[in-house]
Steps between C-alpha positions, in 0.01 A plus 500: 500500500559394824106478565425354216761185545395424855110495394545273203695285749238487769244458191668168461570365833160559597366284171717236585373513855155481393571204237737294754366186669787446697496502865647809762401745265546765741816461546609457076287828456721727757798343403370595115445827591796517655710416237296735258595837694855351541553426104341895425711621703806317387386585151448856595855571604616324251391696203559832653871370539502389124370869433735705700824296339307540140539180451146381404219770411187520266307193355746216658484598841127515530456172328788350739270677798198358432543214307816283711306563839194424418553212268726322785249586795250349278714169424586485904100567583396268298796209635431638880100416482537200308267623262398273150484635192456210261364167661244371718384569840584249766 
């Protein structure tokens, strides 16, 4: 699971690097990278905590795995490279 997380995170900082216009894109992509390993990790430990108490398991914790990182890495990616979705081009 772990894999799989960290890839479709990398999967979207590296789209948003590739779609950004902004300047010191160097920079925003290590720092996006960054971040990506940091929030798997963080999610990682989290859910093997939630197991071990038996507090979460099954359907609800892989959905709260996959879905709250990547949806919010997403939202930040997309905030952090300034990126439109809706509007014209300047």
């Amino acid at each position: 699971m772990y894999l799989f997380l960290i890839i479709i995170l990398l999967i979207i900082s590296i789209a948003c690097f590739w779609e950004s216009k902004a300047d010191r894109k160097g920079l925003r992509v290590t720092l996006s990278v960054t971040l990506a390993f940091m929030l798997t990790l963080f999610m990682e430990s989290t859910a093997h905590s939630l197991v071990e108490t038996q507090m979460m398991e099954g359907p609800i914790l892989l959905t709260l795995y996959f879905l709250l990182p990547v949806v919010s890495f997403a939202a930040f990616q997309i905030l952090f490279y300034d990126i439109r979705l809706v509007g014209k081009e300047k």
